[in-house]
C-alpha positions in Angstrom: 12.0 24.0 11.5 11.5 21.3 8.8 11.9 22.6 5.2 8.8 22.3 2.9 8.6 19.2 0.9 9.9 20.3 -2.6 6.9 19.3 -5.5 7.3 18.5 -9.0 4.4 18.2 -11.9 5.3 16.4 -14.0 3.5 16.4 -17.7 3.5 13.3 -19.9 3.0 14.5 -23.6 2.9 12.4 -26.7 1.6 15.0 -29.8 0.1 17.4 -27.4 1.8 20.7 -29.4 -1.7 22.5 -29.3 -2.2 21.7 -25.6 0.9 21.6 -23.4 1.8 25.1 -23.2 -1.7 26.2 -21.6 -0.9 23.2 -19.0 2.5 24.2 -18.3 1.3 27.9 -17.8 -1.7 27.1 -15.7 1.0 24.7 -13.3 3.2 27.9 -13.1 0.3 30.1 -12.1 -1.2 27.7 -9.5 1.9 25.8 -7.8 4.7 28.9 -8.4 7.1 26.9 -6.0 7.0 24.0 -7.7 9.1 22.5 -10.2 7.3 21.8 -13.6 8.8 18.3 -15.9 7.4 17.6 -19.4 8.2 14.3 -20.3 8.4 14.3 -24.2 7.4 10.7 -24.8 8.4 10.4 -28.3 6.3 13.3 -29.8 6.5 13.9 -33.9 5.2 17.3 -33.7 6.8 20.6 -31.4 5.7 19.2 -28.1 9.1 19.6 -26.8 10.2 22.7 -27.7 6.6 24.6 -27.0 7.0 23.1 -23.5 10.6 24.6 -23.1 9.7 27.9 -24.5 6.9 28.1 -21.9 8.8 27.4 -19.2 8.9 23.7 -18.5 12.0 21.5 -17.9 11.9 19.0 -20.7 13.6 15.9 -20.6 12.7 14.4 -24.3 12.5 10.1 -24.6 14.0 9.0 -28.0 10.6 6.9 -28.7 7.3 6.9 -27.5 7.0 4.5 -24.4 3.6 5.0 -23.1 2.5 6.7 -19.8 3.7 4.4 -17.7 7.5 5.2 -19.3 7.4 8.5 -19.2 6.1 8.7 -15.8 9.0 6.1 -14.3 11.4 8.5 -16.2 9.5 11.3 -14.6 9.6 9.7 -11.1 13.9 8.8 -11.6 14.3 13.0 -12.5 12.4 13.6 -9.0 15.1 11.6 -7.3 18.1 12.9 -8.8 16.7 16.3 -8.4 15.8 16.3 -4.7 12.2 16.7 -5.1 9.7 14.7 -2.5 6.5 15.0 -4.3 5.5 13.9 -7.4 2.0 15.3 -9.1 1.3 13.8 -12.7 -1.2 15.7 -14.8 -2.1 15.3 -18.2 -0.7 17.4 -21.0 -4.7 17.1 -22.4 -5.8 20.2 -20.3 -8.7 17.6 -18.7 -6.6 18.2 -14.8 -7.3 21.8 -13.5 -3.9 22.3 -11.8 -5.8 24.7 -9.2 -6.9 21.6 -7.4 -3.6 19.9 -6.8 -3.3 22.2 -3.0 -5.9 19.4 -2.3 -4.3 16.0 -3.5 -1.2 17.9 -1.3 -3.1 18.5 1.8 -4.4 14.6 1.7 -0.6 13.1 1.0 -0.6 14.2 5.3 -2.5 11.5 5.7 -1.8 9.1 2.9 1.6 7.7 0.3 -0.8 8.3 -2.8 -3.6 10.4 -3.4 -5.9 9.9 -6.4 -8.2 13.1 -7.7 -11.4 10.9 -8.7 -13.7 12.0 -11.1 -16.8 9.8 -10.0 -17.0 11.1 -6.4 -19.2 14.0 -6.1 -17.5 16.8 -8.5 -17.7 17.9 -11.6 -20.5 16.2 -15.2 -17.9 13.8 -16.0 -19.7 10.5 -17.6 -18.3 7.4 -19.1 -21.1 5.0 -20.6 -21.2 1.0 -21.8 -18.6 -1.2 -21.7 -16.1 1.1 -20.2 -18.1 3.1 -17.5 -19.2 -1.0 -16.2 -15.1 -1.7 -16.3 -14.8 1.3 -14.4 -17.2 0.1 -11.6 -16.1 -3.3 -11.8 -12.4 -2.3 -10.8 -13.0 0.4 -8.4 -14.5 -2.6 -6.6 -11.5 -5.0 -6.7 -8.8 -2.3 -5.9 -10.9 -0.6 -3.6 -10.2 -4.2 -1.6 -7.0 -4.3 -2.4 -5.9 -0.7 -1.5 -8.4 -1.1 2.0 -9.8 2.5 0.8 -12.9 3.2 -0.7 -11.7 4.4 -4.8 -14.2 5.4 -7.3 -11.6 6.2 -10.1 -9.0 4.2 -10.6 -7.9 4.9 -14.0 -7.5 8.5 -12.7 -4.1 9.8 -14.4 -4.3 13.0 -11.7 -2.5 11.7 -8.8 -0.1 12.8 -6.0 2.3 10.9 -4.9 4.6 11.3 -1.3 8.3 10.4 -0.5 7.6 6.4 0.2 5.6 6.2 -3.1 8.0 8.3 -5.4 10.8 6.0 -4.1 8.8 2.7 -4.8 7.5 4.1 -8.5 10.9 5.0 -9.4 12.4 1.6 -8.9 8.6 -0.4 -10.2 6.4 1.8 -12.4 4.6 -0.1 -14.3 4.9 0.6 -18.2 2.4 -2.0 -20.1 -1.0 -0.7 -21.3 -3.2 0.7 -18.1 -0.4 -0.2 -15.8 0.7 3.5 -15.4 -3.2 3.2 -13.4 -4.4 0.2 -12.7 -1.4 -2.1 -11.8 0.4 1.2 -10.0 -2.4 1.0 -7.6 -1.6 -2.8 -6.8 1.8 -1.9 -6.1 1.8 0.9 -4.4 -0.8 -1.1 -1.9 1.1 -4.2 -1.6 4.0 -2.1 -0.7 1.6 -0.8 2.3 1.4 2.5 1.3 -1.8 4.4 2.2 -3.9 5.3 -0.6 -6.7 7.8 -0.8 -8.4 10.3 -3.1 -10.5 13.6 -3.4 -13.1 14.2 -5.7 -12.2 16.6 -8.5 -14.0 18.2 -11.6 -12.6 16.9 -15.3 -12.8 19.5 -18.3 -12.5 19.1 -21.8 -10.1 18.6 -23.7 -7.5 21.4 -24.4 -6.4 19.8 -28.0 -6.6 16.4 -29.9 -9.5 14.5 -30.6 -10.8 11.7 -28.0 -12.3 8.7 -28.9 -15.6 6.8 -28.0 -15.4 4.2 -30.6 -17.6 1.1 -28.8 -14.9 -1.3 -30.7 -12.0 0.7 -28.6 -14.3 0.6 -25.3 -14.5 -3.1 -25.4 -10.8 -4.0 -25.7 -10.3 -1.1 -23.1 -13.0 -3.6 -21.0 -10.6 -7.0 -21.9 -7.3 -4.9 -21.2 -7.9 -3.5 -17.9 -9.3 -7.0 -16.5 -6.0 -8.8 -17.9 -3.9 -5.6 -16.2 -6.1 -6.6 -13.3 -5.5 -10.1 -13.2 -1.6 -10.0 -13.9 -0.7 -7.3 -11.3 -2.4 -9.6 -8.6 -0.5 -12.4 -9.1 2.9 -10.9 -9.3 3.8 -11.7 -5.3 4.0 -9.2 -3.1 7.6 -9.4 -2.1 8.3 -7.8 -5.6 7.6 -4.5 -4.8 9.6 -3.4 -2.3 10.5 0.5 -1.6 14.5 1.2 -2.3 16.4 3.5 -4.0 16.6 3.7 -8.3 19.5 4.1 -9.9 19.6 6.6 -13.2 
């Protein structure tokens, strides 16, 4: 009989001292076999050693690279460790780790699962400029990936064997390509995509910002993420092995 498929969460955290150990606790509690990574990603406060002391692995990047770093350094620990399933959740406490049983169950059907927060769950809003950038992609990728995605800037994602493989050698790490452009590549490296709908909370620590200045570069960023990860050709991403 066929082993289960090992799983590791694994936490990006940059200044997320007053947060991460409630995360890393709620992980343990809800996924008890599963391994749990914090990916220190150039934190000036105690992020690190908070997360160790509550049980996390830590593996602790000498400057802050962005999500999209941390998570390729993330994905390359998963490899060298055995694991075959890779769940990112944010450090933020916003991910309830009690729903990740449900981005597992879909990955028998799909390479990537996404947990959406526009599909039916939860009193999530965005409004302006970046709730109509929302739309607007969720309607490009959802062509792209040939699934129907109402959250594709969704940091709460589950990712299978094929997909772990691929994001270890090509995670993106420029601004919103840890969401956006991932999505590109994991579809033009036919992996199935799909996602579940699942409830965001607050906040667990630090201070989020709806400054409408910050909303409409997020609006000009994600198109130009958009437009760049298109027309990078398709033979780029191809699924191998990553070296350390």
């Amino acid at each position: 009989m066929p082993s289960a498929p090992r799983v590791l969460v694994v936490l990006p955290a940059f200044n997320e001292e007053a947060s991460v150990v409630g995360v890393v606790k709620e992980v343990r509690a809800a996924l008890p076999d599963a391994g749990c990574l914090v990916v220190d990603d150039g934190s000036r406060d105690r992020t690190a050693a908070v997360a160790n002391d509550a049980g996390a692995a830590v593996l602790k990047l000498p400057f802050n690279l962005g999500v999209g770093g941390a998570m390729r350094a993330g994905f390359r620990y998963a490899l060298q460790n055995n694991y075959d399933i890779v769940v990112q959740i944010d450090a933020d406490g916003q991910h309830d780790p009690a729903n990740v049983p449900e981005l597992l169950a879909a990955l028998d059907t799909a390479d990537l699962v996404m947990g959406a927060r526009f599909a039916g769950q939860g009193e999530y809003e965005v409004r302006g400029p970046r709730r109509w950038a929302m739309r607007v992609l969720a309607r490009v990728l959802s062509r792209v990936a040939k699934s129907k995605l109402t959250d594709t800037t969704s940091g709460f994602r589950a990712s299978g064997p094929r997909a772990v493989r691929l994001f270890a050698e090509h995670y993106p790490a420029e601004y919103l390509g840890d969401t956006i452009e991932a999505l590109v590549i994991a579809a033009r490296a036919d992996c199935t995509i799909r996602q579940v709908p699942v409830a965001m909370r607050p906040r667990a620590g630090g201070v989020p910002s709806h400054d409408p200045v910050k909303s409409a570069v997020y609006l000009g960023r994600a198109g130009l993420a958009l437009v760049f990860a298109l027309i990078r050709p398709k033979s780029t991403f191809q699924v191998g092995s990553a070296d350390a």
